[in-house]
Gaussian input, Z-matrix of N, CA and C with variables (Angstrom, degrees):
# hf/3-21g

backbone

0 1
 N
 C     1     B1
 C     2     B2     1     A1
 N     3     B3     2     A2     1     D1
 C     4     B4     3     A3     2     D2
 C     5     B5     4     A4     3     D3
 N     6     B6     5     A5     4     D4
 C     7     B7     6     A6     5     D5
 C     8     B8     7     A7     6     D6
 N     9     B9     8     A8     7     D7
 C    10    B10     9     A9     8     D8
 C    11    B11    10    A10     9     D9
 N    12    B12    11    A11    10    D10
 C    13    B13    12    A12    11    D11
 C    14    B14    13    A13    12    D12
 N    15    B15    14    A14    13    D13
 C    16    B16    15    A15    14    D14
 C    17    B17    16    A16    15    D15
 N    18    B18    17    A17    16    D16
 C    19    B19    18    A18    17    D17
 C    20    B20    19    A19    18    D18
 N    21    B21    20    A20    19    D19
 C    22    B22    21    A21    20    D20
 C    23    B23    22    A22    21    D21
 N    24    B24    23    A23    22    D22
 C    25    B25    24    A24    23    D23
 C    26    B26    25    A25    24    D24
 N    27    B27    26    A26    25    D25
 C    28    B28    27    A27    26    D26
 C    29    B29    28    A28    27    D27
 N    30    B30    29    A29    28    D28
 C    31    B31    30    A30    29    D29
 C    32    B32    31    A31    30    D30
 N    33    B33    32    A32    31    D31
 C    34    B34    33    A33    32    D32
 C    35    B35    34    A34    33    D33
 N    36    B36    35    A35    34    D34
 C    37    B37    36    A36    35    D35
 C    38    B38    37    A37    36    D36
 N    39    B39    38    A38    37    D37
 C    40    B40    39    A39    38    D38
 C    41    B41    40    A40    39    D39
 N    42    B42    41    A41    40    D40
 C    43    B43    42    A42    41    D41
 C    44    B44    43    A43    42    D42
 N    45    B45    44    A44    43    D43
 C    46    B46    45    A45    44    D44
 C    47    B47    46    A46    45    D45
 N    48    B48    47    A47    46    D46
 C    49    B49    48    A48    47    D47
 C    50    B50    49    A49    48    D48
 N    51    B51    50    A50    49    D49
 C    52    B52    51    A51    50    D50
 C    53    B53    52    A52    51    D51
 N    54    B54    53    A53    52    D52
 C    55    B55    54    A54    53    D53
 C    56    B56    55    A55    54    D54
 N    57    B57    56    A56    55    D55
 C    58    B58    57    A57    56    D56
 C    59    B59    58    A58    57    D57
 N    60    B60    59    A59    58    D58
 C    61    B61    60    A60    59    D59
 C    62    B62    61    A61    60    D60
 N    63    B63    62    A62    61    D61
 C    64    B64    63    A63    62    D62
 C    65    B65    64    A64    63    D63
 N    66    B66    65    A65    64    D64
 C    67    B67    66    A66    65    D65
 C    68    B68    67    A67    66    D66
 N    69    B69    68    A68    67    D67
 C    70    B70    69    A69    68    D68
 C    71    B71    70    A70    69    D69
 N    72    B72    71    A71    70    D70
 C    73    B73    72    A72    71    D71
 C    74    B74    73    A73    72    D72
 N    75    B75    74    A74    73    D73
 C    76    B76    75    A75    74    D74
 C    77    B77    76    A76    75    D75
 N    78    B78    77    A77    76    D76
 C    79    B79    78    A78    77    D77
 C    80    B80    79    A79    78    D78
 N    81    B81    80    A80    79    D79
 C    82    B82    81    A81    80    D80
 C    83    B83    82    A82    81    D81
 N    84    B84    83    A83    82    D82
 C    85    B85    84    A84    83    D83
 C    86    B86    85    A85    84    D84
 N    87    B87    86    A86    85    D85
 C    88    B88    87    A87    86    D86
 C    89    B89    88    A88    87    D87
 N    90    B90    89    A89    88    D88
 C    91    B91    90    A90    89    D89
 C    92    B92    91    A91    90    D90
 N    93    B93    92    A92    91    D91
 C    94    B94    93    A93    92    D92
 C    95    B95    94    A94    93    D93
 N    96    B96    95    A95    94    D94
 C    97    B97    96    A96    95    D95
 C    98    B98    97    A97    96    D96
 N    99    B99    98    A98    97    D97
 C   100   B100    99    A99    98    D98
 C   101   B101   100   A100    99    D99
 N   102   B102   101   A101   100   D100
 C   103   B103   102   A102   101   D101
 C   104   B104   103   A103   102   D102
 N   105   B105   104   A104   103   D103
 C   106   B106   105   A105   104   D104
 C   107   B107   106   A106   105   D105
 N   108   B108   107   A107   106   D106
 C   109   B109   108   A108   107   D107
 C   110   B110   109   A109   108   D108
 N   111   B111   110   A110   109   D109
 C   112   B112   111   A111   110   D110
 C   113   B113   112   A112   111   D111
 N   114   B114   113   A113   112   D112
 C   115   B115   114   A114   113   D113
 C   116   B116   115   A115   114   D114
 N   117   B117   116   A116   115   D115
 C   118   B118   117   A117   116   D116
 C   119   B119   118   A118   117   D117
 N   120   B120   119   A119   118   D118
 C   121   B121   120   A120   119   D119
 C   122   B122   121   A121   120   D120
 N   123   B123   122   A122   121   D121
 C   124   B124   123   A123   122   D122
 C   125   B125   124   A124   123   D123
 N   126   B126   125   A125   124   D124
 C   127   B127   126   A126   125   D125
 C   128   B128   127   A127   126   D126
 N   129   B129   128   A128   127   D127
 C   130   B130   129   A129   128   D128
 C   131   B131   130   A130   129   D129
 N   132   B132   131   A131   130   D130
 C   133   B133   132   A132   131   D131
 C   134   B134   133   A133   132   D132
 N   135   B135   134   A134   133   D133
 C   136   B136   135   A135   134   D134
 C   137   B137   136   A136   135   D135
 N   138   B138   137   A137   136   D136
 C   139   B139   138   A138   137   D137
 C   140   B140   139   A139   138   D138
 N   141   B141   140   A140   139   D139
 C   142   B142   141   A141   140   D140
 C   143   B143   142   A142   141   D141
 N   144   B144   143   A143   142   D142
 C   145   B145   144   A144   143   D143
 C   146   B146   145   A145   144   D144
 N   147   B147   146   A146   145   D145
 C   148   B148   147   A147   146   D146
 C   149   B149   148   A148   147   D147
 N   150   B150   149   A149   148   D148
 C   151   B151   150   A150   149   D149
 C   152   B152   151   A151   150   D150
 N   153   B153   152   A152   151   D151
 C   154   B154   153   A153   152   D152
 C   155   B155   154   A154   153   D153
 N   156   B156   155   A155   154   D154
 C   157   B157   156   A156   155   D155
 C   158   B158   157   A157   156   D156
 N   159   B159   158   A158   157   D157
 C   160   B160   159   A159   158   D158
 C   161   B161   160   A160   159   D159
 N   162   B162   161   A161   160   D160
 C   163   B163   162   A162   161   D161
 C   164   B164   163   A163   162   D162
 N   165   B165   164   A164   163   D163
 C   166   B166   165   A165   164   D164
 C   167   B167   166   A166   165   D165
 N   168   B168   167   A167   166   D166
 C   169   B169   168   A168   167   D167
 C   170   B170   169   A169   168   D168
 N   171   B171   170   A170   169   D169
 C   172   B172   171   A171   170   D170
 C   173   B173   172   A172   171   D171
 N   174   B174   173   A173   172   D172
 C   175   B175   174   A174   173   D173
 C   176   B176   175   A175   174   D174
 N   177   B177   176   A176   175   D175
 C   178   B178   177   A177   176   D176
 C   179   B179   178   A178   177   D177
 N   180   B180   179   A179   178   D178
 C   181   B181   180   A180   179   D179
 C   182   B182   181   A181   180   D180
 N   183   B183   182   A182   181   D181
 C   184   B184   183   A183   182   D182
 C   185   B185   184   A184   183   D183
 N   186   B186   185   A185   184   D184
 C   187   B187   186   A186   185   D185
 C   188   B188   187   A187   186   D186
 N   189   B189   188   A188   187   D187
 C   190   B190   189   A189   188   D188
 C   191   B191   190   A190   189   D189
 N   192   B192   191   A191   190   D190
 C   193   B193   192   A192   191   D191
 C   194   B194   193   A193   192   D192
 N   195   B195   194   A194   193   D193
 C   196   B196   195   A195   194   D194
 C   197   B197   196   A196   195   D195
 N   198   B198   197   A197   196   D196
 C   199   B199   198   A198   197   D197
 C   200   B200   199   A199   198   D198
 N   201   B201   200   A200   199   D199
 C   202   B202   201   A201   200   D200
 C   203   B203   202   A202   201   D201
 N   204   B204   203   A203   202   D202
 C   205   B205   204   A204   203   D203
 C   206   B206   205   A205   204   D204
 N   207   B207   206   A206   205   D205
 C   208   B208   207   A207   206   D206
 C   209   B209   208   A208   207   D207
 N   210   B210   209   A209   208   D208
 C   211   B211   210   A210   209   D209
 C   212   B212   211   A211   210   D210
 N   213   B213   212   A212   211   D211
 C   214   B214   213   A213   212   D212
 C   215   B215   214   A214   213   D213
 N   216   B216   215   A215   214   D214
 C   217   B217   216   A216   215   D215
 C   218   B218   217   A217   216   D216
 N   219   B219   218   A218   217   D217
 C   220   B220   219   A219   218   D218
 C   221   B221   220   A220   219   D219
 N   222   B222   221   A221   220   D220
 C   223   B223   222   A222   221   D221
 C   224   B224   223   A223   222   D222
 N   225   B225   224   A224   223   D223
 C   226   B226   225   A225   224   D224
 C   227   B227   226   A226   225   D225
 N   228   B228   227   A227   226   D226
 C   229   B229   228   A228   227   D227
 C   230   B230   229   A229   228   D228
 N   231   B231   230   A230   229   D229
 C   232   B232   231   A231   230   D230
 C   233   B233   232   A232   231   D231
 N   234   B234   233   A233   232   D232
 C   235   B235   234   A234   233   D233
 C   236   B236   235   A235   234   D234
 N   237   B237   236   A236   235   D235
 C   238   B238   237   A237   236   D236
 C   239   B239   238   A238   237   D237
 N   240   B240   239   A239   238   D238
 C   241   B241   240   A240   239   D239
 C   242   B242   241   A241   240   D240
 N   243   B243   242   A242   241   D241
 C   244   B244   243   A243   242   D242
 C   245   B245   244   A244   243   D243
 N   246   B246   245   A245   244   D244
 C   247   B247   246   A246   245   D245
 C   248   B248   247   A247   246   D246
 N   249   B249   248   A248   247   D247
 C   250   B250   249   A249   248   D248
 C   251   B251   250   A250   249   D249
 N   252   B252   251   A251   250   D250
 C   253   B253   252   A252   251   D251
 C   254   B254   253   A253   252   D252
 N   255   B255   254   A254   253   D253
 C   256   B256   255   A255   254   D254
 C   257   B257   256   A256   255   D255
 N   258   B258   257   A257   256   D256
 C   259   B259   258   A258   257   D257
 C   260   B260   259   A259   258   D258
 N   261   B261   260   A260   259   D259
 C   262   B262   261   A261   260   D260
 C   263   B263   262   A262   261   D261
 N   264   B264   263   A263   262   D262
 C   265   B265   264   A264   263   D263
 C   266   B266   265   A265   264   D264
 N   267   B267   266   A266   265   D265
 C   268   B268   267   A267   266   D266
 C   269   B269   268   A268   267   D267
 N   270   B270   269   A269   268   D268
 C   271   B271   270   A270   269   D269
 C   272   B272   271   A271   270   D270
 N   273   B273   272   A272   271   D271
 C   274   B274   273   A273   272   D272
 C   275   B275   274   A274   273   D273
 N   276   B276   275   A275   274   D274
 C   277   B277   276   A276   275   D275
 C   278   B278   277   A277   276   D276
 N   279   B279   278   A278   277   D277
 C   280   B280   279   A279   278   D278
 C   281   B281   280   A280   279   D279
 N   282   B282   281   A281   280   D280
 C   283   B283   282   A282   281   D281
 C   284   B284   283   A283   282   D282
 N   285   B285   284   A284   283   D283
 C   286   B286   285   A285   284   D284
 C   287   B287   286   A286   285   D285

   B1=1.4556
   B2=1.5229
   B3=1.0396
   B4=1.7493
   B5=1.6623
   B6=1.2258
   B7=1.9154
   B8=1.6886
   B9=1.3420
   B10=2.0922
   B11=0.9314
   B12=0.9657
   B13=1.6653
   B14=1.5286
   B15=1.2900
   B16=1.5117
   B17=1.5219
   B18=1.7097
   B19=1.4712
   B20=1.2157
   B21=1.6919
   B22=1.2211
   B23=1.5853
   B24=1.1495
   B25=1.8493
   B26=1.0871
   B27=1.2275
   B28=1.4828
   B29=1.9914
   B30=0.9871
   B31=2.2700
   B32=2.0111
   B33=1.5220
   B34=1.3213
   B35=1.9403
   B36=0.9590
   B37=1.3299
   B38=1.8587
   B39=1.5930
   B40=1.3077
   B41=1.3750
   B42=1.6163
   B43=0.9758
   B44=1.7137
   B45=1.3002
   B46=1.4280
   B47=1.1165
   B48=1.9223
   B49=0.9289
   B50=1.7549
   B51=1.0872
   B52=1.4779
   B53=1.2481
   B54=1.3358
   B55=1.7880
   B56=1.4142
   B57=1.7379
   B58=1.3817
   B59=1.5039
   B60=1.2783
   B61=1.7092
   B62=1.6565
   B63=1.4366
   B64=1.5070
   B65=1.2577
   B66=1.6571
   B67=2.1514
   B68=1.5209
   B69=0.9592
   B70=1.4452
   B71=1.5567
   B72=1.1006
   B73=1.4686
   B74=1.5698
   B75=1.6085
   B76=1.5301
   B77=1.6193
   B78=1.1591
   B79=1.4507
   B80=1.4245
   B81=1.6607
   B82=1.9561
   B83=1.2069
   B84=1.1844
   B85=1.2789
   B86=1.5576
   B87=1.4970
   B88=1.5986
   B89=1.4321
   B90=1.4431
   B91=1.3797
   B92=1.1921
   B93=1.8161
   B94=0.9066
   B95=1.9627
   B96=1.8075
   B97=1.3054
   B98=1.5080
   B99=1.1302
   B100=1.3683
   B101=1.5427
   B102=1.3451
   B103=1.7015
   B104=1.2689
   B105=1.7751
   B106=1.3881
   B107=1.7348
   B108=1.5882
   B109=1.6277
   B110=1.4814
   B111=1.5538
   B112=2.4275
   B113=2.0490
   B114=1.0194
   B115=1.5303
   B116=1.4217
   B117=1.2635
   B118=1.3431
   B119=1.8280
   B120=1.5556
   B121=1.3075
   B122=1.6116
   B123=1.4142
   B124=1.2639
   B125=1.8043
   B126=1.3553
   B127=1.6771
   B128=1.6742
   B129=1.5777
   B130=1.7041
   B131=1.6572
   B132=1.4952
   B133=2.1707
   B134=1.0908
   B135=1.3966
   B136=1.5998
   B137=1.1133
   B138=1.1674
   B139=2.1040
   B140=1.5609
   B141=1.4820
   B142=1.2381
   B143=1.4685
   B144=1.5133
   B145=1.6117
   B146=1.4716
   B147=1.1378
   B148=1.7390
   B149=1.6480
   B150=1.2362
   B151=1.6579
   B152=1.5188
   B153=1.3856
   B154=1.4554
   B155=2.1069
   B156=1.1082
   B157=1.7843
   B158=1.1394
   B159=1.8892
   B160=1.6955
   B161=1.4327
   B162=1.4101
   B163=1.4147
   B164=1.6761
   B165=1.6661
   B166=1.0274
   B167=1.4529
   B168=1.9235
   B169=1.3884
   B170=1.1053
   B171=1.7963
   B172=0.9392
   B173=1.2738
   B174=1.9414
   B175=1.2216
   B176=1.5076
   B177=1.7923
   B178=0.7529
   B179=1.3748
   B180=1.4547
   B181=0.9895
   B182=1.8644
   B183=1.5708
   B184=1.1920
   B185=1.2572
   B186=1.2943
   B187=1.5978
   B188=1.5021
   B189=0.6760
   B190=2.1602
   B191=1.4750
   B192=1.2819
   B193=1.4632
   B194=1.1682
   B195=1.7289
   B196=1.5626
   B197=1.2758
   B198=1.2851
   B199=1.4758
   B200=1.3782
   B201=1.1244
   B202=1.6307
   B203=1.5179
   B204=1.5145
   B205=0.9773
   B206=1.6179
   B207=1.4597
   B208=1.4923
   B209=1.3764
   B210=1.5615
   B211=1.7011
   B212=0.9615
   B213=1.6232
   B214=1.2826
   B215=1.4669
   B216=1.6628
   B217=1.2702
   B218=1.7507
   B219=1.1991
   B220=1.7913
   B221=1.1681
   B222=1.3810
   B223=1.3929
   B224=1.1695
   B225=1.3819
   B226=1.0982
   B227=1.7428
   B228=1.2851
   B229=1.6843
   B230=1.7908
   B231=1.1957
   B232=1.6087
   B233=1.4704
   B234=1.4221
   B235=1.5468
   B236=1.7844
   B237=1.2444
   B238=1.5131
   B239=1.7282
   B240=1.5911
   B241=1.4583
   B242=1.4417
   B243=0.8949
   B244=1.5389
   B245=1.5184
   B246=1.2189
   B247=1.4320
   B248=1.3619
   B249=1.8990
   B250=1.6467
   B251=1.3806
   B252=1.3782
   B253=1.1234
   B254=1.2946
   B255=1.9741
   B256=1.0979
   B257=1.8303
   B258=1.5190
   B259=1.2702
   B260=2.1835
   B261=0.9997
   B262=1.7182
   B263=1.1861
   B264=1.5337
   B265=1.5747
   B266=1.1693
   B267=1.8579
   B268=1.3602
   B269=1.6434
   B270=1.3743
   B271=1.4126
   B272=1.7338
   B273=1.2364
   B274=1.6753
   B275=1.1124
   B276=1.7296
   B277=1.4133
   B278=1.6278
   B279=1.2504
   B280=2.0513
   B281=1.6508
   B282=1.5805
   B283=1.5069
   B284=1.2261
   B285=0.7492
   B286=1.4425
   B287=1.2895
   A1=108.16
   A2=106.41
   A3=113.62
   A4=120.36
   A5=112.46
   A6=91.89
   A7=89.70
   A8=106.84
   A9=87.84
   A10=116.53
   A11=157.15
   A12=162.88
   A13=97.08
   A14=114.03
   A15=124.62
   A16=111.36
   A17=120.14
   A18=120.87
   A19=94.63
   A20=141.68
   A21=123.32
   A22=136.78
   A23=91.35
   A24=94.57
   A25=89.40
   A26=151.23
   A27=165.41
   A28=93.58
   A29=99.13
   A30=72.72
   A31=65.25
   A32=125.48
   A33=88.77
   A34=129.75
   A35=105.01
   A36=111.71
   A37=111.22
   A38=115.69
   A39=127.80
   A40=117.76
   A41=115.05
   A42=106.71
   A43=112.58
   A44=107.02
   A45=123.99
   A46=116.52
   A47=120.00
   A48=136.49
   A49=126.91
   A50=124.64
   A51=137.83
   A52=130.50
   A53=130.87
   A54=98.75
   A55=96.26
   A56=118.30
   A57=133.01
   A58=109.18
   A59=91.39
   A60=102.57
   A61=130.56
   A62=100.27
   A63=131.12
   A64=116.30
   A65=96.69
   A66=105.47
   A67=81.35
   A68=141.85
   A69=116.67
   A70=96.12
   A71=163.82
   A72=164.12
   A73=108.74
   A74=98.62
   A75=107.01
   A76=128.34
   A77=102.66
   A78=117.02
   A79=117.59
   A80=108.86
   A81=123.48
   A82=94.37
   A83=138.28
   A84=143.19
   A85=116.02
   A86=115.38
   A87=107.69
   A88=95.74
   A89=146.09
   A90=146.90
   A91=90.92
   A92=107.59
   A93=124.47
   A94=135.64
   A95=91.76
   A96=85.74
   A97=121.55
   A98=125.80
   A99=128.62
   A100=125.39
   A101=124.39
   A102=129.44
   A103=98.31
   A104=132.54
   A105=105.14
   A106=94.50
   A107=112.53
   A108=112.38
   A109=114.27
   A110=87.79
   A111=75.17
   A112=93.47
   A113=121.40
   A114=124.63
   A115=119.26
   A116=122.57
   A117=127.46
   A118=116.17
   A119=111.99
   A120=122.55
   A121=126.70
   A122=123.91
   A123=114.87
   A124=86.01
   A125=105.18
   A126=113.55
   A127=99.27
   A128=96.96
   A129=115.29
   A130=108.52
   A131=89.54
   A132=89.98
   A133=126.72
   A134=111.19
   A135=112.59
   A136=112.36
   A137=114.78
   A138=119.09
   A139=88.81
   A140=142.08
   A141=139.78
   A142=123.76
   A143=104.23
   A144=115.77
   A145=104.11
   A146=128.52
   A147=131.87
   A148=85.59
   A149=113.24
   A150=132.08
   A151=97.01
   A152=117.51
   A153=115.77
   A154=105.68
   A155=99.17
   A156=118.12
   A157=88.70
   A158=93.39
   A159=109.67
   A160=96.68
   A161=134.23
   A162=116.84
   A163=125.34
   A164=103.96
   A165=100.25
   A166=143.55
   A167=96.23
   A168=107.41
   A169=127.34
   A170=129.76
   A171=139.60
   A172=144.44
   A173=91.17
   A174=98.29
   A175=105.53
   A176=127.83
   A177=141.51
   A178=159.72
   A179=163.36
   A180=151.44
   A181=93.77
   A182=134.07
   A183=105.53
   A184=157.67
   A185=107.44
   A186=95.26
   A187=130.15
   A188=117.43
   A189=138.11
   A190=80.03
   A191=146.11
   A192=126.74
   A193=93.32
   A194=139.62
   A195=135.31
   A196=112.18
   A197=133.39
   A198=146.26
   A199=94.93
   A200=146.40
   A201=145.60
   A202=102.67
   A203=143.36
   A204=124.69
   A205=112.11
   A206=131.50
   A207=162.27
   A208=123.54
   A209=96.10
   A210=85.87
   A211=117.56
   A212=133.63
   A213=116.22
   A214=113.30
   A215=120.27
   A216=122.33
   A217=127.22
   A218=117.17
   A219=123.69
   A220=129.88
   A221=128.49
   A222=123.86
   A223=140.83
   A224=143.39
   A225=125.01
   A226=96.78
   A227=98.80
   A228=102.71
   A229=90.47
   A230=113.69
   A231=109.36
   A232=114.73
   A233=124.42
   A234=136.32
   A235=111.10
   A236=89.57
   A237=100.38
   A238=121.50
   A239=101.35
   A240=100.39
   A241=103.36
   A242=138.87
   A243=145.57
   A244=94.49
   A245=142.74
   A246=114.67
   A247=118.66
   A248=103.54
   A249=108.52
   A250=120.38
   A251=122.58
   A252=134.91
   A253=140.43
   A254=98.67
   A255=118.78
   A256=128.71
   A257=90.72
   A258=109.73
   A259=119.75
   A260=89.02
   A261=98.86
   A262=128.59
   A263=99.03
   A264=120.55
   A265=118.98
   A266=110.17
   A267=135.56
   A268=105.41
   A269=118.12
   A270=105.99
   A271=90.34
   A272=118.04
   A273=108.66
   A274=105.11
   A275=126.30
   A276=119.98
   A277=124.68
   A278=91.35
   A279=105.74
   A280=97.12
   A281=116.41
   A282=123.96
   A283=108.52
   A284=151.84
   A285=156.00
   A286=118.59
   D1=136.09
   D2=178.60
   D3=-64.87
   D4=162.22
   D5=-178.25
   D6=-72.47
   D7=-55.92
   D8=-176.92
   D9=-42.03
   D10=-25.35
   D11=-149.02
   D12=-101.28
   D13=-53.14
   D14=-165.25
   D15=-80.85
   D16=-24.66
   D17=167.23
   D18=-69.58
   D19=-64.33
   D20=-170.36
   D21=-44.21
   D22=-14.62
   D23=-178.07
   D24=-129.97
   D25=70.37
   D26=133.16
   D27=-103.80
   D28=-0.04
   D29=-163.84
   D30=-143.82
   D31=4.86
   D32=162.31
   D33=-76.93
   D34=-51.11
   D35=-173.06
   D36=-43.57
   D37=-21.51
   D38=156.28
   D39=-54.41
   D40=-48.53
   D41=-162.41
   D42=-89.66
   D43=-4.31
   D44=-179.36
   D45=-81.92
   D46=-68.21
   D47=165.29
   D48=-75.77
   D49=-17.96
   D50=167.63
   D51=-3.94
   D52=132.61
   D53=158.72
   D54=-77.85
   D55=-178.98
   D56=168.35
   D57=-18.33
   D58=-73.64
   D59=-165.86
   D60=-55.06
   D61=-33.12
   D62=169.38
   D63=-50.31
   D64=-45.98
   D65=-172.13
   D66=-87.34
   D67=-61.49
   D68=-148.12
   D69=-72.86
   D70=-33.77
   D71=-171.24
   D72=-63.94
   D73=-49.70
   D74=170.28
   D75=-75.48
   D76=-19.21
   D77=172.74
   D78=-76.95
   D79=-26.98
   D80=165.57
   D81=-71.90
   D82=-83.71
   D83=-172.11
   D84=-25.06
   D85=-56.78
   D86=-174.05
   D87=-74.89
   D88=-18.69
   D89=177.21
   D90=-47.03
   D91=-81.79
   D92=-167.14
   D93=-28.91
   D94=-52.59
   D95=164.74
   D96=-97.48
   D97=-0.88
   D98=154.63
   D99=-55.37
   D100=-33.04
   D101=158.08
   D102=-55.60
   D103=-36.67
   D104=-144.60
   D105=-87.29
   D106=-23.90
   D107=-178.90
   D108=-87.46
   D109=10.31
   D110=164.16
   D111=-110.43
   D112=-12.07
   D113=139.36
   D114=-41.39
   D115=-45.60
   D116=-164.99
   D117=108.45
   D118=-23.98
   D119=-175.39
   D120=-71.84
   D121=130.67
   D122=-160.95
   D123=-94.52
   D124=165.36
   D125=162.44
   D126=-112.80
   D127=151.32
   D128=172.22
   D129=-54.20
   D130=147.06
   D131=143.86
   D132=-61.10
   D133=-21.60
   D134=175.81
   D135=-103.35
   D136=17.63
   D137=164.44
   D138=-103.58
   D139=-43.76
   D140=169.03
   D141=-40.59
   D142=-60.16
   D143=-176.31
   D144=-66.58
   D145=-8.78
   D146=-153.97
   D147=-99.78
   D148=-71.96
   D149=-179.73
   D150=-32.67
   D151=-61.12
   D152=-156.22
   D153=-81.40
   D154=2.11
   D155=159.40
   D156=-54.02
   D157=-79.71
   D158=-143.93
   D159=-59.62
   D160=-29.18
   D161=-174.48
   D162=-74.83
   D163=-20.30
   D164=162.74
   D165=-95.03
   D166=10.14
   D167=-179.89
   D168=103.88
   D169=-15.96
   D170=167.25
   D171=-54.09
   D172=-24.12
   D173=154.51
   D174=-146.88
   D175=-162.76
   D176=131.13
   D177=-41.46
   D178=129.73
   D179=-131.08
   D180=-103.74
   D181=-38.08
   D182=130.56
   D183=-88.53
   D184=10.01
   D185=143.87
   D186=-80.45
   D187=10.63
   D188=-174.17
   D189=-103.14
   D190=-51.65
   D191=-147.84
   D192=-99.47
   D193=-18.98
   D194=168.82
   D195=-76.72
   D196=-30.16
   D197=-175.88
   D198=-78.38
   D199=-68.41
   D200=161.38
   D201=-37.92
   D202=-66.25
   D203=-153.08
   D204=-91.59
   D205=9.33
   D206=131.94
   D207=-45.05
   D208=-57.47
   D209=178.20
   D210=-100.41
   D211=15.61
   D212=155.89
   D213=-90.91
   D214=-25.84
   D215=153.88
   D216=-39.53
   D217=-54.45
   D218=149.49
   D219=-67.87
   D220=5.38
   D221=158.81
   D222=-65.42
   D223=107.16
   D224=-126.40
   D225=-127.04
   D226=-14.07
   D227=-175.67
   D228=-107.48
   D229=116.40
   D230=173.65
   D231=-101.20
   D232=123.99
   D233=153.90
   D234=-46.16
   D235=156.98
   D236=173.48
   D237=-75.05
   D238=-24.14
   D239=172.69
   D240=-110.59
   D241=24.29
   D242=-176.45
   D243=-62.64
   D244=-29.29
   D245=-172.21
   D246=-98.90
   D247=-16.57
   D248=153.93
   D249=-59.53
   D250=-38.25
   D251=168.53
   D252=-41.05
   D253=-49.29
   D254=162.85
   D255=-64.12
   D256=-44.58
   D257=164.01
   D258=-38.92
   D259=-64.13
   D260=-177.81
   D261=-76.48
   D262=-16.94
   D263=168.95
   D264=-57.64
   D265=-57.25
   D266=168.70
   D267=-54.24
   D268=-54.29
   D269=-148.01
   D270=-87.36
   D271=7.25
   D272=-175.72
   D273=-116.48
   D274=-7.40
   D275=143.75
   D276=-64.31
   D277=-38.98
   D278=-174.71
   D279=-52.32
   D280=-60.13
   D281=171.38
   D282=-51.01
   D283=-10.94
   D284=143.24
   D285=-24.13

């Protein structure tokens, strides 16, 4: 399975099984990172695990966009696509 393939059915079983609030949060979210892969841009696991917070309520939609825009600020070991990364992370929280 592709990672696009694999973000999309990460926020399915939300949107299936969900309460109200859950499917519609998860339904922004796969939007969200779905614009960024007809771009070409992949999103992190840790833009995933952050989203699936906000879907379960734990947090906020800005605190999801400070927790994303934090840990790439403290990252201390950098990837080679880390700034595409960073890029889609940000702009698929903003769509948010």
């Amino acid at each position: 399975m592709s990672d696009i393939t694999q973000h999309y059915t990460d926020f399915d079983q939300y949107i299936r099984q969900g309460e109200p609030s859950q499917k519609k949060k998860a339904s922004i979210w796969q939007t969200a990172i779905g614009l960024q892969a007809v771009d070409g841009l992949q999103t992190s696991d840790y833009l995933k695990a952050t989203a699936c917070k906000h879907i379960e309520g734990e947090i906020d939609i800005d605190e999801a966009r400070e927790l994303i825009r934090s840990y790439y600020q403290s990252k201390t070991q950098r990837e080679p696509d880390d700034d595409e990364k960073q890029e889609a992370d940000k702009v698929s929280a903003n769509i948010t």
